[in-house]
C-alpha positions in Angstrom: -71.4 96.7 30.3 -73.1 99.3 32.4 -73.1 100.5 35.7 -75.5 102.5 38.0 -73.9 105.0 40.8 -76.1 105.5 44.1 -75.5 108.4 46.4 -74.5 107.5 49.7 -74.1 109.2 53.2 -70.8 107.0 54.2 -69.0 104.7 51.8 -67.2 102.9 54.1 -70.9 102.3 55.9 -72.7 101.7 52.5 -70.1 99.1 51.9 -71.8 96.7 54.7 -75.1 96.1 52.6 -73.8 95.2 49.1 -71.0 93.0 50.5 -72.2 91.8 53.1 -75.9 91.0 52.9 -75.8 90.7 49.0 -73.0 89.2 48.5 -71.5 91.5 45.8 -68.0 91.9 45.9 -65.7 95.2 46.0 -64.0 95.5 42.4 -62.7 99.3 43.0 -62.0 101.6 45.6 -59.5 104.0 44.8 -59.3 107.9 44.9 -58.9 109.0 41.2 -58.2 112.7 42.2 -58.1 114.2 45.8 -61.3 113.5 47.8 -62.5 111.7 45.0 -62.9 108.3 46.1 -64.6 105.9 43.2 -66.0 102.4 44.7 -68.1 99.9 42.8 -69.5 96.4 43.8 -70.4 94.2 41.9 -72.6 91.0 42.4 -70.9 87.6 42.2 -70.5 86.5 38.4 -71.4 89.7 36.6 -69.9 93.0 35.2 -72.8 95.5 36.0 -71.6 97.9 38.7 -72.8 99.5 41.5 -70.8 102.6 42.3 -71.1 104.1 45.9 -70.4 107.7 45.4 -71.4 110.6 47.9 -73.9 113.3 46.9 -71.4 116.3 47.0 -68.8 114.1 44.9 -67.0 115.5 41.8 -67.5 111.9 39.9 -70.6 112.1 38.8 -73.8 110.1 40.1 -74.9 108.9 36.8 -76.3 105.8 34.7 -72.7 104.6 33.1 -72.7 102.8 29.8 -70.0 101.1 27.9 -69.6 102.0 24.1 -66.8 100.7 21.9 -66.1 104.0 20.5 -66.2 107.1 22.8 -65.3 109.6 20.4 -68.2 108.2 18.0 -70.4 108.4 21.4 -69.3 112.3 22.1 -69.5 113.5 18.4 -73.4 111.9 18.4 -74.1 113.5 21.6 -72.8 117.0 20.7 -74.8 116.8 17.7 -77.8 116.0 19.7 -77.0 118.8 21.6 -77.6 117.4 24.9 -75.6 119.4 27.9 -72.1 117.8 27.8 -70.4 118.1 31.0 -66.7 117.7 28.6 -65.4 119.3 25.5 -63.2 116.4 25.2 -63.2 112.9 25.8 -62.0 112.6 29.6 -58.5 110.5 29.7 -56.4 109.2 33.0 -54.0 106.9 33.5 -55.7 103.6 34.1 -59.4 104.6 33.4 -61.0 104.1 30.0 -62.0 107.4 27.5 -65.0 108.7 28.9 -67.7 111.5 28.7 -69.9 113.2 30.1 -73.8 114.3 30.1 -77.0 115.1 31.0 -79.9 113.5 29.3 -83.1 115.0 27.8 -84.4 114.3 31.7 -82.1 115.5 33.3 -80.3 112.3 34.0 -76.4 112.1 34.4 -74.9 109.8 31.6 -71.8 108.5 31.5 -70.3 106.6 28.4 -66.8 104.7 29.1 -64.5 103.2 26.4 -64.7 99.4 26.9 -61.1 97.6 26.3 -60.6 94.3 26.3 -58.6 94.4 29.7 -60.2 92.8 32.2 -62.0 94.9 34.9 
């Protein structure tokens, strides 16, 4: 699975397109830490993501890609020595094992444990 974040003014606002217009429908929207709010659409009968995040938010704006091992996925990219934006493998209570990095471009990448709990 994967998932692609776009920065937007509003969320509330950038809601109307995706939804609305697209037809997508809302999967998340929940503040994981204070004024961090996390919402992703997704169109009707898939499992990629769009995730609505503003510019000046502390979740990254990112390319997000599943992996079935995120420790395996943080020891090859510290080896690489690509610009990790975590030591350690980021854990919360109801997320999946994550980390995070910035490509050889510059590009923000996110890697997420997959689980077999639904999403």
């Amino acid at each position: 699975m994967w998932s692609v974040s776009v920065p937007v003014a509003d969320q509330d606002a950038a809601l109307t397109f995706p939804t609305g217009v697209l037809g997508c429908e809302l999967r998340t929207d929940v503040e994981v830490w204070p004024d961090a709010r996390l919402v992703e659409v997704v169109p009707r009968g898939s499992n990629e993501e769009l995730v609505l995040l503003p510019p000046d938010s502390e979740i990254p704006v990112a390319i997000r890609l599943g992996t079935s091992d995120a420790q395996h996925a943080l020891d090859k990219v510290r080896e690489a020595g690509v610009t990790l934006h975590n030591e350690e493998l980021v854990r919360m209570e109801g997320v999946p094992a994550m980390l995070s990095h910035t490509g050889p471009d510059g590009n923000g990448l996110v890697y997420f444990e997959e689980t077999d709990e639904p999403r």
